[in-house]
Structures are given as structure tokens and as C-alpha cells.
N, C-alpha and C positions, 0 to 999 in steps of 0.2 A: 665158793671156796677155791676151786681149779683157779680161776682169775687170778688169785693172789698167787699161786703156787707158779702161774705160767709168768706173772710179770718180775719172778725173782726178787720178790716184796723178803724180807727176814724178819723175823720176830723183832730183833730191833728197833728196825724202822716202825713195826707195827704199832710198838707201845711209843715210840716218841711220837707218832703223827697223833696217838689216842689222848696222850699229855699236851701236845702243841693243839690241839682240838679244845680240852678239857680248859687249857688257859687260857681259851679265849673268850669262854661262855665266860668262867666264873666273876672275872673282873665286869662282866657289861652285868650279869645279874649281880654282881654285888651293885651296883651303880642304879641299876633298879630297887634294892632292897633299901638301899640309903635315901632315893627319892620318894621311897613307901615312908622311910619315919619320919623327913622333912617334911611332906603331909602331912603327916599326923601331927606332929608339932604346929603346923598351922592352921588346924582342925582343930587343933584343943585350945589354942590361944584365938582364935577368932569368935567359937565357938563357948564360951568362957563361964558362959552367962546362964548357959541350958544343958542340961544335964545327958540328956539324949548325943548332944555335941560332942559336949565334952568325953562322953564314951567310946563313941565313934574314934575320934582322934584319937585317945589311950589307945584304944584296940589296936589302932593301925600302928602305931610307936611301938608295940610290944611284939607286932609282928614282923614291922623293920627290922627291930635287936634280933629278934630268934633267928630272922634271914640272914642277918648278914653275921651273926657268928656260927652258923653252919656253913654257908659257903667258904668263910675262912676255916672254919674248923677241915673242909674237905680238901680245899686248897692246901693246906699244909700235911695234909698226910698223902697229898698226891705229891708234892716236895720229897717227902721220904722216901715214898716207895720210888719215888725217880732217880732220887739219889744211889737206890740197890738195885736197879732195873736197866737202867740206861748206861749208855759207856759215859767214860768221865769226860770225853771231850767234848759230851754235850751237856756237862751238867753247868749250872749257876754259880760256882763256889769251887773253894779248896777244901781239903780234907778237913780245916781248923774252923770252915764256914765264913773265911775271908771271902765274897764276893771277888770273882774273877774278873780286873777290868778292859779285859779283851772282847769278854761278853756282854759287858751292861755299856761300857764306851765306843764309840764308834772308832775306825782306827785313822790314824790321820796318814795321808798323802804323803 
């Protein structure tokens, strides 16, 4: 805890590097939880014939869904509290939730 206190680190920075951290996992484990139900979808449709298969596959497809709408479901409420947490020149957006294209565009030369 000294460490942070001596490198002049502020609350600020602390919760945006905890959100620039958080977005990076959620998109690669979303990206996992989607190649969980596309397995499954080709576990159930390979498997079609046998019952045991076919389970298997179901199971993994319901557990793809549950994944990836909890990671989204976490993803967006770590959106809001960033939107009340963080200053606005580092948020995604305008007050009316227009996407700001300074931040999603690259700026040209």
C-alpha cells in the first residue's frame, strides 16, 4: 500500500487502470464463452444420433449462454459505475450516450 501512496498513484487512476484491466479480460473471456457454445453446437449436431452426445453438447451450449450473458451483464454495469467513477474525459460517450468520435476514431494527421 506505501508503493502506491509513494508513486503519487490517485484514486482516479486507480479505478481506471482496475476498468482498463477489467476490459480486457471480459472481451477475451467473452470470446471463450462463445467458442464454449460453438462447441456445443457441434457436439450436438455431430453427435445427433446418441443421446449421451447429444447431452454433452446441450450442456456446453447452456453453459456458453449463461457465460456470456454474465460477462456482459458485468461488462455493462462496470460501464456505469465508470461512467459515475471516472472523470469524463476518459469516458466512451456524451452525457445523451452519443459515442464520442474522438475516442472510438483514430484522429487523422
Amino acid at each position: 500500500m506505501s508503493d502506491v501512496i509513494t508513486t503519487g498513484a490517485t484514486l482516479d487512476s486507480l479505478i481506471k487502470n482496475f476498468f482498463t484491466l477489467i476490459g480486457t479480460f471480459i472481451p477475451m473471456l467473452a470470446g471463450f464463452a462463445l467458442l464454449l457454445f460453438l462447441w456445443g453446437c457441434v457436439k450436438y449436431i455431430y453427435n445427433s444420433s446418441e443421446t449421451k452426445g447429444k447431452t454433452e453438447g446441450k450442456e456446453a451450449m447452456i453453459w456458453g449462454i449463461i457465460a456470456l450473458f454474465v460477462l456482459f451483464s458485468i461488462w455493462g454495469i462496470l460501464g456505469l459505475l465508470a461512467k459515475d467513477l471516472l472523470p469524463p474525459e476518459t469516458q466512451f460517450g456524451d452525457d445523451h450516450g452519443d459515442p464520442n468520435p474522438s475516442v472510438i476514431l483514430p484522429t487523422q494527421a
